[in-house]
Each structure stands twice: as structure tokens, then as C-alpha cells.
Backbone as CSV, one residue per row, in Angstrom:
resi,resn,N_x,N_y,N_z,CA_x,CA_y,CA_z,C_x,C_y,C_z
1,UNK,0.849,-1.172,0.000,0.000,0.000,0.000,0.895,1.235,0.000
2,UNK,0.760,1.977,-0.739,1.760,3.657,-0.929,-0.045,4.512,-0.748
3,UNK,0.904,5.825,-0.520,0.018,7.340,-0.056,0.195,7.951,-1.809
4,UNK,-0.615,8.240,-2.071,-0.462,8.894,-3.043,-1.264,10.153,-3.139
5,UNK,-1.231,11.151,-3.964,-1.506,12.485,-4.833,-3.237,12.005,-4.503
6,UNK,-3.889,13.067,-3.870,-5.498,13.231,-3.658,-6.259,12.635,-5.286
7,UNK,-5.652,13.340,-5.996,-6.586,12.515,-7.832,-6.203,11.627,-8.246
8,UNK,-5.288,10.476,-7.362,-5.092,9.522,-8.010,-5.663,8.011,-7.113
9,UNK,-6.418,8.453,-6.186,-7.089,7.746,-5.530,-8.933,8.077,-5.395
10,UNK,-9.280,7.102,-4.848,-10.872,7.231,-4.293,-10.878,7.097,-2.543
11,UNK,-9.620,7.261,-2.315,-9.859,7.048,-0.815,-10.942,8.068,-0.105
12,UNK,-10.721,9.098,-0.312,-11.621,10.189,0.029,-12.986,10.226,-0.398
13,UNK,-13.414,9.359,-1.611,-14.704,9.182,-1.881,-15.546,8.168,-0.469
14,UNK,-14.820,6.681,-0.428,-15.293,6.153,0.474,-14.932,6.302,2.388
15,UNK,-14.117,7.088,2.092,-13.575,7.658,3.546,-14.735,8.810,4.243
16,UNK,-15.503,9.423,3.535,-16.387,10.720,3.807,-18.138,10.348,3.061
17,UNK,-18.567,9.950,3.670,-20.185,9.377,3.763,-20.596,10.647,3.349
18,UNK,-20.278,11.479,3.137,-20.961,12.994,2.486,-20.906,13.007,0.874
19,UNK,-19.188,12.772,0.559,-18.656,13.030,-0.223,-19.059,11.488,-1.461
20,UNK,-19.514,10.174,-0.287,-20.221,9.494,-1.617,-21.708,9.216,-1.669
21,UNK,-22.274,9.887,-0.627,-24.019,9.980,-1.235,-23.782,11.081,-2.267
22,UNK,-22.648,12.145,-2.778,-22.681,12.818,-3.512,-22.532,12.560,-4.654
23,UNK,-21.849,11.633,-4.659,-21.350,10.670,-6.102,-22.594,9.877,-6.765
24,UNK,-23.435,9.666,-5.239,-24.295,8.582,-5.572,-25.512,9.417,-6.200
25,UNK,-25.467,10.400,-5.920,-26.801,11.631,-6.432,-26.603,11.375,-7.554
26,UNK,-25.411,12.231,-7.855,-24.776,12.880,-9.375,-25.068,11.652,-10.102
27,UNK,-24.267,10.490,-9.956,-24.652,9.097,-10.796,-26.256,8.837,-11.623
28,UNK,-27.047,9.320,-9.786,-28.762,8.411,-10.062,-29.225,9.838,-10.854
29,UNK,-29.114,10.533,-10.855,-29.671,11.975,-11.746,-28.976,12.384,-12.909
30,UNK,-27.651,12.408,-12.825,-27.277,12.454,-14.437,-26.825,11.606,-15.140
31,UNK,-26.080,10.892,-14.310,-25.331,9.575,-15.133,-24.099,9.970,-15.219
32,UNK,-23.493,10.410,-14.103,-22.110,11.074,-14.208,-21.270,11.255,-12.996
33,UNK,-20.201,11.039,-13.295,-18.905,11.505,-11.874,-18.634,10.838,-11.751
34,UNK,-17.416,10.411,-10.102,-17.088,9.547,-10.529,-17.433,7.796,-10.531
35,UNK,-18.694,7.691,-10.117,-19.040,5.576,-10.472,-19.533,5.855,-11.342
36,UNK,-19.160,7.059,-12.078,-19.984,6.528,-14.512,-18.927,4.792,-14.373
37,UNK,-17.226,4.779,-13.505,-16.509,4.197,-13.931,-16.293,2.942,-12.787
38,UNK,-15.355,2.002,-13.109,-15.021,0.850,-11.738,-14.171,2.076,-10.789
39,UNK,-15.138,1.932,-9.811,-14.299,3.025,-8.211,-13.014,2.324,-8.048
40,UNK,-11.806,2.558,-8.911,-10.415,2.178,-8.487,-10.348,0.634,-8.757
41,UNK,-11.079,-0.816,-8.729,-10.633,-1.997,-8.606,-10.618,-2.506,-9.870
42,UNK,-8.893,-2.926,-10.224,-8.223,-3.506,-11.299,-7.978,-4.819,-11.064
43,UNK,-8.062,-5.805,-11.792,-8.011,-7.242,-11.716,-7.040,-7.562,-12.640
44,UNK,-5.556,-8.251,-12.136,-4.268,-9.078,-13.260,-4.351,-9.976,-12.868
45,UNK,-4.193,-10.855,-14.488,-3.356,-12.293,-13.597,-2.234,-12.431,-14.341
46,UNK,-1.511,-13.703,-13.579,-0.093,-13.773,-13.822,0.179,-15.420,-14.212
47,UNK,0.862,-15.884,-15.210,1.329,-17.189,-15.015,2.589,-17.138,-15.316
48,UNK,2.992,-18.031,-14.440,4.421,-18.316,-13.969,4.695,-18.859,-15.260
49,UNK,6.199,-18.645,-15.610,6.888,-19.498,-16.949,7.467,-20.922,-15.815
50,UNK,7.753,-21.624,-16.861,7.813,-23.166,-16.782,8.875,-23.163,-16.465
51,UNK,9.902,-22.258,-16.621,11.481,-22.092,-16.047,10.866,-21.739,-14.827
52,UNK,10.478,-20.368,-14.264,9.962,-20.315,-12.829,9.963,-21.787,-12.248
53,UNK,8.985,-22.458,-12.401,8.253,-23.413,-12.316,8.985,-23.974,-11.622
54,UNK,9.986,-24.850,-12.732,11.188,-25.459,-12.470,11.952,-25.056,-11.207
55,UNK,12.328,-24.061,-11.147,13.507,-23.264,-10.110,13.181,-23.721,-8.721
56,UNK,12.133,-23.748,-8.529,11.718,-23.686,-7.504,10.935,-25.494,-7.066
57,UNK,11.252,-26.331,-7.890,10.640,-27.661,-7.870,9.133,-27.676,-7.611
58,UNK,8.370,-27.024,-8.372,6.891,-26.925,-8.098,6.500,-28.374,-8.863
59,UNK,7.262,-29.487,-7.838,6.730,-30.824,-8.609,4.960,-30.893,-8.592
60,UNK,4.356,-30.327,-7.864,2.929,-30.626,-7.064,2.261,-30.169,-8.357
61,UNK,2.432,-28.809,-8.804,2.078,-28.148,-9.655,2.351,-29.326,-11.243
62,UNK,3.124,-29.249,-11.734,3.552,-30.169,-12.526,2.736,-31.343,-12.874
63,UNK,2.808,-32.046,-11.636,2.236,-33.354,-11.267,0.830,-33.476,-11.595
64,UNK,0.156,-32.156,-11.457,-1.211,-32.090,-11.314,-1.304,-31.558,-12.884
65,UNK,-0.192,-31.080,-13.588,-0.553,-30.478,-14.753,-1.184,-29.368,-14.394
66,UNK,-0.837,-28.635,-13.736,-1.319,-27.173,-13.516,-0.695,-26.064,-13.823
67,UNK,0.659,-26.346,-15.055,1.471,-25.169,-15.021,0.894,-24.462,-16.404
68,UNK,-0.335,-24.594,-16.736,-0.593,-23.613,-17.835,-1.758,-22.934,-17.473
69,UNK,-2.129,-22.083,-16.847,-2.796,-21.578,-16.076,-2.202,-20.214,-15.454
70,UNK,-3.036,-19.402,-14.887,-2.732,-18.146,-14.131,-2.631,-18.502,-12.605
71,UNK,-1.553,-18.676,-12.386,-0.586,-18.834,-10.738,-0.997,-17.486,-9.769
72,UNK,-1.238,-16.324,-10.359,-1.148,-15.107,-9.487,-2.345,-14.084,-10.103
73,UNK,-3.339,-13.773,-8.463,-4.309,-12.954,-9.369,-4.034,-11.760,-8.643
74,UNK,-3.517,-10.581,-9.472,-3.719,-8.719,-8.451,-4.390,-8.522,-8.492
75,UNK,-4.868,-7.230,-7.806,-5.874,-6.744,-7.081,-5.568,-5.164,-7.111
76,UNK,-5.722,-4.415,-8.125,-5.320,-2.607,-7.759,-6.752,-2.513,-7.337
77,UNK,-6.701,-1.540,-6.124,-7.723,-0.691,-5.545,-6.848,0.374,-5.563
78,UNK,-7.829,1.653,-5.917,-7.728,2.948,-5.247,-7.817,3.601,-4.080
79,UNK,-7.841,2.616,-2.904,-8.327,3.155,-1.690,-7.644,2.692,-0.837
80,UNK,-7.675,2.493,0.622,-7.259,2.157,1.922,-7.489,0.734,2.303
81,UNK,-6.278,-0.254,1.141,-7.284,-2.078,1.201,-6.449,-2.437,2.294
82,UNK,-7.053,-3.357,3.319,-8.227,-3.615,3.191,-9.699,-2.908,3.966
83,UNK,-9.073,-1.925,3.975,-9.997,-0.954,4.931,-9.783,-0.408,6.315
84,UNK,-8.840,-1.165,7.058,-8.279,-0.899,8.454,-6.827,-1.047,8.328
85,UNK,-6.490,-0.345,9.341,-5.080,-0.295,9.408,-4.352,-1.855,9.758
86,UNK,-3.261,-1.907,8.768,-2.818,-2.998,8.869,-1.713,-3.595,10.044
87,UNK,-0.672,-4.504,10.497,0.134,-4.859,11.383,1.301,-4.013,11.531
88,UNK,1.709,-3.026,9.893,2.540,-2.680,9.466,2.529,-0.960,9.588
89,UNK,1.065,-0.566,9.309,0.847,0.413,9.321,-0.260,0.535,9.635
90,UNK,-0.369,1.504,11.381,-1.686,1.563,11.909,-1.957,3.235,11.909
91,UNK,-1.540,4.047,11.429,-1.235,5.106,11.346,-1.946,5.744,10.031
92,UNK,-2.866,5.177,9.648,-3.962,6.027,8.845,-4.925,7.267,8.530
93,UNK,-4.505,8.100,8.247,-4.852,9.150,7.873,-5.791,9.514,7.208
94,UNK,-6.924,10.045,7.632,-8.287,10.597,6.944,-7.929,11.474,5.802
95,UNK,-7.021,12.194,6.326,-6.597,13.248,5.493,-5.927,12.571,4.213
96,UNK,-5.239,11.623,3.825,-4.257,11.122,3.064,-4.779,10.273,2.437
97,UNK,-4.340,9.595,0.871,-5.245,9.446,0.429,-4.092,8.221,-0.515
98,UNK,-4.586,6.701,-1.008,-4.036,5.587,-0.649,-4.291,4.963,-1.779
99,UNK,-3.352,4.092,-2.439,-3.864,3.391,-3.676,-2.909,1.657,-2.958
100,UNK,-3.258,0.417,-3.129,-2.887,-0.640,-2.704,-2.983,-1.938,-3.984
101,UNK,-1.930,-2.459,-4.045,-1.945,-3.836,-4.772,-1.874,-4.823,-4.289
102,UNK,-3.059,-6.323,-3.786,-2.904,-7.050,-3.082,-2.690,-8.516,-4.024
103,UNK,-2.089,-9.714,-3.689,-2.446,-10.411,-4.710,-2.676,-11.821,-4.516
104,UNK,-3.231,-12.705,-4.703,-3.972,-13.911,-4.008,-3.249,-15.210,-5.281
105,UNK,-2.850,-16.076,-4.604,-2.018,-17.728,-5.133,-3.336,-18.427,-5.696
106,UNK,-3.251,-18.633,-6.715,-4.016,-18.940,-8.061,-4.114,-20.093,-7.901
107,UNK,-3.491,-21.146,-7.600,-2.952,-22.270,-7.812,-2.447,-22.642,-6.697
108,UNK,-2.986,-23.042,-5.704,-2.243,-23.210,-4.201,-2.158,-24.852,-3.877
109,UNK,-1.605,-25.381,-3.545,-1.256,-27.074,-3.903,-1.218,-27.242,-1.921
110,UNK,-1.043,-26.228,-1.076,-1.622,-26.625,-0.035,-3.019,-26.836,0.237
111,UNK,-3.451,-28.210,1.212,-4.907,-27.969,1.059,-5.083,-28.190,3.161
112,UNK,-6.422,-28.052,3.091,-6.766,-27.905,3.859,-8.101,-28.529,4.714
113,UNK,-8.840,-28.435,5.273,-9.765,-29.469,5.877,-10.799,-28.465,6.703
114,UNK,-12.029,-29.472,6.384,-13.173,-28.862,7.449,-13.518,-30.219,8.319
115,UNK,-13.532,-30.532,9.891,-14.069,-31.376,10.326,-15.393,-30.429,11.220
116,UNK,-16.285,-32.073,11.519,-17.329,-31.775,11.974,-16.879,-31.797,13.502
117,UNK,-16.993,-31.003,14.555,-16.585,-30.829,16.038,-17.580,-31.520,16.426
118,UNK,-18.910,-31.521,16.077,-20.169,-31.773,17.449,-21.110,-32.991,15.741
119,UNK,-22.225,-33.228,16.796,-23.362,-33.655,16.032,-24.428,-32.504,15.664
120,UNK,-24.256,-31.440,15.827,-25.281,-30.737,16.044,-25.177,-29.370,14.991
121,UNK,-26.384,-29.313,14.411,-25.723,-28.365,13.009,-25.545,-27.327,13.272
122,UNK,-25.752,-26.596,14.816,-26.205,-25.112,14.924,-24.354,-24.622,15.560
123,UNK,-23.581,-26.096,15.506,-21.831,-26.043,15.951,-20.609,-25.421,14.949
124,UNK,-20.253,-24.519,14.682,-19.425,-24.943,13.202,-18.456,-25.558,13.236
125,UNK,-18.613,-26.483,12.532,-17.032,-26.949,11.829,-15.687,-26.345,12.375
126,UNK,-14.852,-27.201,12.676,-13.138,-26.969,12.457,-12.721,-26.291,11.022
127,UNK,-12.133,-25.517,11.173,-11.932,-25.256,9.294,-10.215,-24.802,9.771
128,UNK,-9.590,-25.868,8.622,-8.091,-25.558,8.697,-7.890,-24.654,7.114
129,UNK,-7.457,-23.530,7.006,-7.630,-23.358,5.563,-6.004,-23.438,5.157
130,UNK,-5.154,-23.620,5.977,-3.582,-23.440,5.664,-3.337,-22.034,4.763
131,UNK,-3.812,-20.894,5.301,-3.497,-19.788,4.378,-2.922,-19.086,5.532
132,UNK,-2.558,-17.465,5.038,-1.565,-16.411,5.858,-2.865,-16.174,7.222
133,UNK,-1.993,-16.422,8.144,-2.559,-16.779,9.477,-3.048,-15.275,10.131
134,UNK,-2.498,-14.166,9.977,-2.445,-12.818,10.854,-3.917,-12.159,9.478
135,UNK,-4.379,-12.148,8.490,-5.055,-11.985,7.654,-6.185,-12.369,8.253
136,UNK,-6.105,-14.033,7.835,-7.386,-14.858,8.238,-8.397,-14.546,10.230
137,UNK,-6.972,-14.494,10.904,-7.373,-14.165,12.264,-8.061,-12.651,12.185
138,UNK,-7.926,-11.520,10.991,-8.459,-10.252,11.237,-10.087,-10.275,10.511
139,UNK,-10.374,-11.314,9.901,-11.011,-11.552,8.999,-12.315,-12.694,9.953
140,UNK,-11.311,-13.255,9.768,-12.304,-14.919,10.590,-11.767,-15.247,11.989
141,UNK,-11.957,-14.375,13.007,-11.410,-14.453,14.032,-12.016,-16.111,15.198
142,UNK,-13.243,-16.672,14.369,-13.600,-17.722,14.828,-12.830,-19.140,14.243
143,UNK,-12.211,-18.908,13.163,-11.707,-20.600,12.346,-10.539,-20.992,14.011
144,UNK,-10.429,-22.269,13.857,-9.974,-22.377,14.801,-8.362,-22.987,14.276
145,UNK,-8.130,-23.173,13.149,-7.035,-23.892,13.080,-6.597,-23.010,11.270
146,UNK,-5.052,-22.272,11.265,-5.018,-22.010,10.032,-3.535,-22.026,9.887
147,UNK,-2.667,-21.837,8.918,-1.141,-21.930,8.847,-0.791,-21.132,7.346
148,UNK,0.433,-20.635,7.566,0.697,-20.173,6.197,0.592,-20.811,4.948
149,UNK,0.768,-21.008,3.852,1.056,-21.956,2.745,2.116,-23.012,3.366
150,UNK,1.934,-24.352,3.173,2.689,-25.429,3.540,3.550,-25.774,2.766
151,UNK,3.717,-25.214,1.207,4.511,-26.079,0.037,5.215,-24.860,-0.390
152,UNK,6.204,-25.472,-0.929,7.466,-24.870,-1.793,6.476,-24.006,-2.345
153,UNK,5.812,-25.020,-3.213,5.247,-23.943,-4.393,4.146,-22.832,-3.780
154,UNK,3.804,-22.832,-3.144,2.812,-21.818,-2.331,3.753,-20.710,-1.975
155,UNK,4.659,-21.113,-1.404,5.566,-19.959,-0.529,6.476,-19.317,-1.686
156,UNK,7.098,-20.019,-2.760,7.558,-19.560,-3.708,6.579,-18.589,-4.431
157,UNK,5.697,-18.819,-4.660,4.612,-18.147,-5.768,4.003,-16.902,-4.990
158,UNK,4.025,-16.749,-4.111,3.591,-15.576,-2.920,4.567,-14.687,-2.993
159,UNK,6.248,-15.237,-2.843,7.275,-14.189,-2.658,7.136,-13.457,-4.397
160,UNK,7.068,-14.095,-5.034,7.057,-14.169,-6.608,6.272,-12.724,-6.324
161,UNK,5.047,-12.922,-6.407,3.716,-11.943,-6.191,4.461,-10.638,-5.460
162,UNK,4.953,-10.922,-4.426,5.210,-9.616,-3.609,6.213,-8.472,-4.604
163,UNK,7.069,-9.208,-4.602,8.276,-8.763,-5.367,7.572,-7.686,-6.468
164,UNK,7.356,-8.605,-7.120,6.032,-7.985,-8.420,5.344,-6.867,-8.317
165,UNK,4.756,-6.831,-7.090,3.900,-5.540,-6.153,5.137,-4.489,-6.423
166,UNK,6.513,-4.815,-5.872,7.188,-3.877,-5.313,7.609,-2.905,-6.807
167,UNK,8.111,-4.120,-7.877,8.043,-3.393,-8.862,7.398,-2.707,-9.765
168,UNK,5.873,-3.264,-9.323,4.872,-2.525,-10.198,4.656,-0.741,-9.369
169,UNK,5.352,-0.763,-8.427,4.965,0.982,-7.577,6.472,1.689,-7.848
170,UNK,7.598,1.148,-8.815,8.418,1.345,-9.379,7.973,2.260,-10.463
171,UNK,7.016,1.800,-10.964,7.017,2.111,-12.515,6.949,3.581,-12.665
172,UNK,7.472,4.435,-13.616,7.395,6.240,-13.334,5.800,6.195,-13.272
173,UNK,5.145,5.862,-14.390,3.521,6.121,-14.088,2.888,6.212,-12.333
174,UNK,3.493,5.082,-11.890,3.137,4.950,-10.472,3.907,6.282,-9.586
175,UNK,5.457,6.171,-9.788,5.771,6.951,-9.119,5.440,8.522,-8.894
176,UNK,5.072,8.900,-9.949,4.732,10.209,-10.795,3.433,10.256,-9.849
177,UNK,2.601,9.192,-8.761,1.331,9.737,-8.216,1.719,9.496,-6.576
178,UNK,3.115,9.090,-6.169,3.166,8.780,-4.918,3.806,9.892,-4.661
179,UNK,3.544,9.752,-3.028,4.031,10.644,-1.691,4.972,9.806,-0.926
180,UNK,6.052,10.639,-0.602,6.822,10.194,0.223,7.811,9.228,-0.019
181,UNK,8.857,8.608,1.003,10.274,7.544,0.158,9.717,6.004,0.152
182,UNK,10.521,5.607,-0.376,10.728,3.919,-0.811,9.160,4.009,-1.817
183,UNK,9.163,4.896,-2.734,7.935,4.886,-3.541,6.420,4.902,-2.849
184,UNK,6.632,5.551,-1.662,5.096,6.166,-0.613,4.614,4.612,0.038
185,UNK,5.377,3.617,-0.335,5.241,2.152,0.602,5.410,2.720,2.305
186,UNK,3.887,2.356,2.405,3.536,2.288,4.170,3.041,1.071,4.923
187,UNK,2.901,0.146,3.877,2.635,-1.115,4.568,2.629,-1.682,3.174
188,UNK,4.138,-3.422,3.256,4.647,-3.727,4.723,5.757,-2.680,5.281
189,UNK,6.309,-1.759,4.054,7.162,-1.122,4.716,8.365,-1.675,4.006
190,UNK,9.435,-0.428,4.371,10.927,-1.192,3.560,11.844,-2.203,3.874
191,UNK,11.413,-2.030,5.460,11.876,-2.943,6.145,11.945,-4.336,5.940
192,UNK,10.905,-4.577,5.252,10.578,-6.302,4.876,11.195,-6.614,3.341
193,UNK,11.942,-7.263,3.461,12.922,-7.446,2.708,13.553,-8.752,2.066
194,UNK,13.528,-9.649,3.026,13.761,-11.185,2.836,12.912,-12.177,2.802
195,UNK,13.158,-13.313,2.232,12.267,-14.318,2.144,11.049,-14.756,3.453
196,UNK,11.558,-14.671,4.246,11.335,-14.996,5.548,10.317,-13.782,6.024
197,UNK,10.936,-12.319,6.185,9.852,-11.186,6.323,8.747,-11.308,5.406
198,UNK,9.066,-11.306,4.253,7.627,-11.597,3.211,6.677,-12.387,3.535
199,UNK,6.826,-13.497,3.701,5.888,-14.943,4.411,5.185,-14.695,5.645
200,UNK,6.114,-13.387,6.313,5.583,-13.643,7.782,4.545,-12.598,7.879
């Protein structure tokens, strides 16, 4: 997530309940401003080359015949994703105004399990989903059992993704709308850097 230039975001549209029943007028009466368009959310995907693939022994992937396919899906929003301040950065600003690229494992070869705890339907389920644990706990603070990606290829294809993030807020287009150093990155921050920080 980087801070960027007030017109190059919608943070301020959904940040100020004034400012989008105003949008929402203008829309239902003329057909205009700004939701004529998608409010900020861009959808990529990514597939890994077969050299990737390789490097990293994504036998699972392979095995299953899954390497022709999209491995990595982004996520551009214009706004403050995922809406609350994150582990990294709790320091959110009304005033400031936020564009974020998040990106989700396409192809995840860890799996995971639902058991039944009780006889009784009104109980839920155990649900192990083996995904990023500090996410899922802000999200689904009831699952009772969750873990990062378990496989090479999960943990490989995630760092893959991040990296990717870092260079896509590289690009002059991008830079040309951010605030502040390491390209207006406020969460995770510059600090995170190695294989190991990324995952965690």
C-alpha cells in the first residue's frame, strides 16, 4: 500500500459518507462523476513461466498439470485495502489518500480441511484453511485452526507476487502519483525485505 496524490485515488470518496451519497446523487440523476466508472478496482493475472516453475521444484504443480494456467491474481484498488489499518501500518490518515496492490495464489497445492466438532448443526465446523494466518485471524477471528502456505510452491509463488507488487509501484507512471520515500510504501514497509519477512 503507498500514499499517493489526492486525484489519483478514491480514498476520500469512500472515507467521507458525504462526499459518496454525492457521487451517488450525481450518478442516479445524471449519469455522471465519478461511479460513470469501476471506483479504483483492477483485476491481473499472472502465469508463472515453466522455467519459474522449475527453479523452484513446483513438482505438485507439474504433477497435477497445472502449469498452464494463471498462478497469481492482483488486485489494484484505489483506496485504503483492506480498509483498516494494517500490522505494518496503523497510522492512517483521513486526510491522506491511498492506492494498494494485493495479490492472491491462483494455484495453491496446499490444502486444507473442514471437520465436523459436534453432532449438532447449529456447531461450526473446524476449518483448517492453511493460508496467511495474521489476515485470516483479522477476517475470521472464529476458524480455529489455520497456517501459512505449507509447500514450496505456495511460498515460492507468494514471494514471486510480492516482489512484483514492489516493482509494479516502481514504474514512473506509479511513481509520478506517490508521496513520500521507498515509492510512498507504508505497509509492509521497507523494512521487509527477505524471504522470511515476506511470508511472515
Amino acid at each position: 500500500m503507498t500514499r499517493v496524490q489526492a486525484n489519483a485515488s478514491t480514498t476520500d470518496l469512500y472515507a467521507n459518507i458525504a462526499n459518496l451519497q454525492a457521487a451517488l446523487q450525481e450518478y442516479h440523476q445524471h449519469a455522471s462523476g465519478p461511479l460513470t466508472v469501476p471506483t479504483g478496482v483492477t483485476n491481473a493475472w499472472q502465469q508463472l513461466s515453466l522455467s519459474q516453475l522449475e527453479s523452484f521444484n513446483a513438482s505438485e504443480l507439474m504433477q497435477q498439470n497445472r502449469t498452464n494456467q494463471a498462478h497469481i491474481q492482483y488486485k489494484f484498488t484505489a483506496l485504503f485495502y483492506p480498509g483498516s489499518p494494517t500490522p505494518q501500518y496503523t497510522q492512517q490518515m483521513s486526510n491522506e489518500s491511498y492506492i494498494s496492490i494485493s495479490a492472491s495464489v491462483m494455484a495453491p497445492t496446499s490444502r486444507g480441511s473442514i471437520t465436523l466438532l459436534s453432532s449438532s448443526p447449529e456447531d461450526s465446523p473446524g476449518i483448517n484453511l492453511n493460508v496467511f494466518q495474521a489476515s485470516i485471524e483479522q477476517c475470521f477471528p472464529l476458524l480455529i485452526s489455520h497456517q501459512y502456505y505449507n509447500t514450496t510452491a505456495d511460498q515460492f509463488t507468494a514471494i514471486q507476487a510480492f516482489k512484483l507488487i514492489r516493482q509494479l509501484f516502481r514504474a514512473p507512471s506509479l511513481t509520478a502519483l506517490t508521496i513520500g520515500p521507498n515509492d510512498g510504501e507504508v505497509s509492509p514497509g521497507p523494512s521487509v525485505q527477505s524471504s522470511a519477512d515476506i511470508l511472515e
